[in-house]
N, C-alpha and C positions, 0 to 999 in steps of 0.2 A: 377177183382172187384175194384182194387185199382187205376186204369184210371179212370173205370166206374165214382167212386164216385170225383176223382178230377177233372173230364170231367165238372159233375155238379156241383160243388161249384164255380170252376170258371166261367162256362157260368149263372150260375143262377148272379152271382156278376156283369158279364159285363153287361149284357142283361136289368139288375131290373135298376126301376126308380132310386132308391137313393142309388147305390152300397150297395145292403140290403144283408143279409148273410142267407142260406139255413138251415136249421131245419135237426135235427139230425131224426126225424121223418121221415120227407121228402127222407132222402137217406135211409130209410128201403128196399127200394125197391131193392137194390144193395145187400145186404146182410143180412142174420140174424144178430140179435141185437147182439153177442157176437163179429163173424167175424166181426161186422161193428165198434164195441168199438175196437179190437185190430188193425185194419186198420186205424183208426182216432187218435190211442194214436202212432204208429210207423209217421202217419206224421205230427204228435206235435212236437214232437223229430228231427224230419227231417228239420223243420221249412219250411212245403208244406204248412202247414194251422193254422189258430190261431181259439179258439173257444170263446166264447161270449155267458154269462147269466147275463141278466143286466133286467131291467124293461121292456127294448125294444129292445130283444136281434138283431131283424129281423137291427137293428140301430148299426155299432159298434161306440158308444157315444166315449169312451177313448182310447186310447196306449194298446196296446200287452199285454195283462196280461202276468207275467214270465213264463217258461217253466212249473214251476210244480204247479203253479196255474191251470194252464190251464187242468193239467192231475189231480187235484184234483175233479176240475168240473165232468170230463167224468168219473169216479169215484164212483162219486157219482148221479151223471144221477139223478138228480130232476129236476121237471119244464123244461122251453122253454130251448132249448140250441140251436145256430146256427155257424156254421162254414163258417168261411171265409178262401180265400185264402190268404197265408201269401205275403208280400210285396216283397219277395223277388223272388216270382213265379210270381207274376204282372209285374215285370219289363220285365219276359221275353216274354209276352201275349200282352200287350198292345204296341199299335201301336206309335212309336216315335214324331209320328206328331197330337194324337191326342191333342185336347183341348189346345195346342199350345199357344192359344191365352189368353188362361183363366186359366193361372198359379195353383192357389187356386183348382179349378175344378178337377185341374190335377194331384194334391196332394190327393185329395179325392181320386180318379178313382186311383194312384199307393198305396189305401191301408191305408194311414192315416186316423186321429181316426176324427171323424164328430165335437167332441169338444177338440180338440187337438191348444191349445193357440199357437198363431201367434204375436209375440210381432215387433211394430215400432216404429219411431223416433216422436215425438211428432209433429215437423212440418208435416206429412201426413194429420191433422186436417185443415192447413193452407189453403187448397186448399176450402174447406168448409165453412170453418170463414169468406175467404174472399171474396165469393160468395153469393148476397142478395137473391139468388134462394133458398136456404137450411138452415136449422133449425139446430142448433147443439145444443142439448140439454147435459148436463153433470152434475150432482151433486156430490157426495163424492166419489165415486169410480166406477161411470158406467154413461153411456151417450149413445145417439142414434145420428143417421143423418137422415132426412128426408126433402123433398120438401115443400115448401109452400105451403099451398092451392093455390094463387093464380096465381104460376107460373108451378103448374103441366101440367095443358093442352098442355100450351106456351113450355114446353123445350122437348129436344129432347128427343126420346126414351132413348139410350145410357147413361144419363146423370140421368136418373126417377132411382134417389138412395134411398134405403130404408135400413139403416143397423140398425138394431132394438135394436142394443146392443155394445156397445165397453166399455172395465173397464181398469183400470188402473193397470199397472205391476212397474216395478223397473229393473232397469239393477244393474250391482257389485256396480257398484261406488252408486249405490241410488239414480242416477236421476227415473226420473218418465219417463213410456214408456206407448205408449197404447197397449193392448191386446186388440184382437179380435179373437173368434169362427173360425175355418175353415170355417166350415158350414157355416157362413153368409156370409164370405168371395165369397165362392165358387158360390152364390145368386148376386155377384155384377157384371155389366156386362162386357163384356171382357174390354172394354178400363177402367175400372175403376179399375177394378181387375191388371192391368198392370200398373196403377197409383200407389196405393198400393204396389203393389212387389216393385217398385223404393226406396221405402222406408221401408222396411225388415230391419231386424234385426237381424243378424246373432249368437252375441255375447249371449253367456245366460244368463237369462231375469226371474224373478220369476213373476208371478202372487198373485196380489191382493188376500188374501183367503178370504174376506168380498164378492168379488163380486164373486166368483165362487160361496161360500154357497150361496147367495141371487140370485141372477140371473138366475144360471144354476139348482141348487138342491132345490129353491125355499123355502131355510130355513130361520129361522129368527137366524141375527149375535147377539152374545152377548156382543157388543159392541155398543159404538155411536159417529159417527162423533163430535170431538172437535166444530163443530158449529151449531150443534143443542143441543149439551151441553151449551154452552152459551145462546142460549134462554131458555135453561130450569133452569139457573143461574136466570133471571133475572124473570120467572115466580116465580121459590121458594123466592126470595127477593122480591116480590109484594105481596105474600101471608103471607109470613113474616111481613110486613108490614102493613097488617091486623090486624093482632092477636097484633100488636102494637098501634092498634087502630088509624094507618095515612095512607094519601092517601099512591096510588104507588110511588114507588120512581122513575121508569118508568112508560113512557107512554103508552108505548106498548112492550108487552115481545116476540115478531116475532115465538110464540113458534107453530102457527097454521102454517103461513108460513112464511119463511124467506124470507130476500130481492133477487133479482136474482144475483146483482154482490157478495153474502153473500156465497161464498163456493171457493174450489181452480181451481186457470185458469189455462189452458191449454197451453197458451201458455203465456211464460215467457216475457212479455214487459213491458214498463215503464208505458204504458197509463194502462195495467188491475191491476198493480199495484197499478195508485193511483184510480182506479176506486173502489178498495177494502179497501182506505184508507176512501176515501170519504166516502162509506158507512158503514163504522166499525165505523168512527167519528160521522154519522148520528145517528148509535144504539144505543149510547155510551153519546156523549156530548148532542146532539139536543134531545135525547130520555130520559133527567132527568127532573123530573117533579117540577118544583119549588113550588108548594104546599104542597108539602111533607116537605119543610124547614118551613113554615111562622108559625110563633107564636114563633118559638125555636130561630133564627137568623137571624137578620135584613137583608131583600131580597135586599138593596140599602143600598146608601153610600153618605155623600157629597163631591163634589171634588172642588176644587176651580182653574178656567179657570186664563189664564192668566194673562186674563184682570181685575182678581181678583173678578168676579162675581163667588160665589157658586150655583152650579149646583147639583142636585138629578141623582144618574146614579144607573142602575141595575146594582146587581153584575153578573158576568158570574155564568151558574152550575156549572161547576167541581169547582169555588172558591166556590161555596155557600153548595157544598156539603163537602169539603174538612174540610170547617170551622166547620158546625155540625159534621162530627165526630169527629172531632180532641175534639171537646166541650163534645161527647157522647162517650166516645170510649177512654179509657186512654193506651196507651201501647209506645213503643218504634218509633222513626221515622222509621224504616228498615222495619218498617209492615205498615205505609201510603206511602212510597213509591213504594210499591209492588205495591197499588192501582192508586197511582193517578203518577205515573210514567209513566208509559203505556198509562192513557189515555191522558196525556200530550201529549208524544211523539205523538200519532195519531194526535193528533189537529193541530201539530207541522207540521206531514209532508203532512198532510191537507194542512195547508198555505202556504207553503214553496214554493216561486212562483220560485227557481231553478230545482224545480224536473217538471216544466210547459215547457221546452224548447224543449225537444224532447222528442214527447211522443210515437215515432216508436223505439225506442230503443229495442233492442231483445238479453235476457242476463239471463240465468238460475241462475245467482245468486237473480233474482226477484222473484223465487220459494223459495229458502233459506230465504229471506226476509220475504214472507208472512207466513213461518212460523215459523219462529221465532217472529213475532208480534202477531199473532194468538192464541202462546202459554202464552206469556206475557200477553194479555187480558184477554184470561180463567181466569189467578190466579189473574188476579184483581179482576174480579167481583166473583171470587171463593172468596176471601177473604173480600167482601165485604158478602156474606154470612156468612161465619163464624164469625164474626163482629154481627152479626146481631139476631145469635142464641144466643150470651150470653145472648139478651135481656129476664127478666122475662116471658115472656108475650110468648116466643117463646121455649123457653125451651124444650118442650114438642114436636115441630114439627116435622116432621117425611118428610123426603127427599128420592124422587127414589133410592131402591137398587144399583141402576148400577152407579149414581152419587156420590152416600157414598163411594163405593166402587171402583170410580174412573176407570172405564172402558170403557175409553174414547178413540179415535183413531184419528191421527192427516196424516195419510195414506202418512208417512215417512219411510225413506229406514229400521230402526230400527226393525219395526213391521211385517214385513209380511215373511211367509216360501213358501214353494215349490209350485209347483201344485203338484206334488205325495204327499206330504203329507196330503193335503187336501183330494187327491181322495183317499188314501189308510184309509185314518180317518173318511170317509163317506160311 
């Protein structure tokens, strides 16, 4: 009876479309329910077979539950339960040459779990980035690849990539890596899938938990990317600025949607760095509303030209804003510094026509860079808030939970734990 039933788990495993796992139901047939539990719990033990109750058991989603998880399951025999054969009996089943070609595939078929994270070196993107045929979409901690509409037809089968999903991991040292799904992995076609292996990652590698919960388990994180916390800095100081009865201080508070170069790059070069400079200095200097100063402090100045003619010149915003607080706002330098520090420096390395010279440069300290300017700005226009609430008039305003309480994510090697811990905390 105990062939019978491992006869069938393994052939139902080879034979099923998506390496699916057989129903405890299903092998009734092999023995009574008692004989069939103690036959199933001696080859838990043996490590013949591993069993799966998940939402879609016929699916194994994760890694091996541990030994006596497993026998807690059969135990308690509620709901779907399916057994698969364990990885270490695949290797002696399957054919050496199968799926050869399709690395990913092959990992599936010897056993591994369908969402079992595959972490690489960030340049495996590069090959995409620099190909006008494909889309590489990425925001704070997950991203896709896909075809242009307009060069689908045109390219070759081989090449028609659709990876629906890749998020961001961490190796020791806290660089940033990408992770990606088996499963999608196993969807890409063999030469691409053999692209990918080249750049594996052997060393261990934690996963993003923001993009597991969000992605994979479809929950909402209780956190928020440090840059859409920033336009929600500049929505609450617009509203603020209401109840002060003056225009915005901004023009626009990017809080429906942010700019595209406005999140972190992927890959570490000197051109998306200042492409992120450019537009932090757009949201920041170009985005202050000089109406929001007139009546309080003169918007112009006379200067007197060489030639000893006096000339009317506009002040810049960051001086014309600097100047009203400092006018409305009495405290210590150490607290306008905080503010207008930061956005100096942005303006600064804006201009700065040395950082124009080579803009191919490729240097992971340009990750370190953007976030540490990143975090600098938060607490300017952070504290351009809190500046803002002492006002009468504001006193009373009421700011998002998650902002007060500062639950904000900057998706640094600091912040993120395991993938067991997330799958065992879910």
């Amino acid at each position: 009876m105990e062939k019978k039933v491992m006869d069938a788990v393994i052939s139902n495993y080879l034979e099923s479309h998506d390496f699916n796992g057989i129903s405890m139901h299903d092998l009734r047939s092999f023995a009574s329910e008692n004989e069939l539990k103690n036959i199933i719990e001696d080859l838990i033990n043996r490590e013949k077979i591993t069993l799966v109750k998940d939402l879609n058991p016929h699916i194994k989603r994760f890694p091996d539950l541990p030994i006596n998880k497993q026998l807690e399951i059969l135990k308690e025999n509620k709901g779907i339960i399916c057994v698969y054969p364990h990885k270490k009996v695949l290797t002696e089943f399957v054919d050496k040459d199968e799926y050869q070609n399709e690395p990913f595939k092959r990992e599936l078929l010897l056993g591994s779990a369908q969402l079992e994270p595959i972490f690489f070196e960030l340049s495996v993107l590069d090959n995409y980035f620099n190909d006008p045929r494909y889309l590489v979409l990425n925001s704070d901690y997950n991203g896709s690849i896909s075809i242009k509409d307009e060069f689908y037809e045109s390219i070759p089968e081989k090449d028609r990539i659709n990876l629906q999903t890749f998020g961001l991991g961490y190796n020791e040292n806290g660089d940033r890596v990408i992770v990606v799904f088996l499963r999608y992995l196993s969807d890409l076609s063999p030469e691409h899938q053999q692209i990918w292996n080249t750049y594996k990652l052997s060393e261990k590698c934690l996963m993003d938990p923001d993009y597991f919960k969000n992605d994979i388990l479809g929950e909402w994180t209780e956190t928020v990317s440090i840059f859409n916390a920033l336009c929600e800095e500049f929505f609450q100081i617009n509203e603020m600025c209401k109840l002060m009865g003056k225009p915005p201080l901004f023009k626009e508070n990017f809080r429906e949607k942010r700019p595209d170069d406005f999140k972190i790059f992927l890959k570490p070069t000197l051109k998306n760095y200042n492409d992120f400079v450019l537009v932090l200095d757009k949201m920041i200097s170009e985005n202050i509303n000089k109406d929001f100063f007139r009546g309080d402090i003169e918007l112009t100045e006379d200067q007197t030209r060489r030639d000893g003619k006096i000339v009317v010149i506009q002040k810049g915003t960051i001086r014309l804003f600097e100047e009203w607080l400092r006018s409305k706002f009495k405290t210590d330098d150490e607290f306008f510094e905080k503010i207008f520090g930061p956005i100096k420096l942005v303006r600064k390395e804006r201009q700065d026509p040395a950082h124009r010279i080579d803009e191919n440069v490729y240097n992971k300290k340009f990750h370190d860079d953007q976030d540490e300017l990143i975090l600098k700005m938060y607490i300017a226009i952070r504290n351009i808030r809190l500046a803002f609430a002492n006002h009468p008039s504001v006193r009373g305003h009421k700011v998002p939970e998650w902002l007060y309480e500062g639950r904000i994510r900057r998706y640094v090697k600091d912040e993120f734990k395991t993938f067991d811990n997330v799958v065992n905390n879910n």
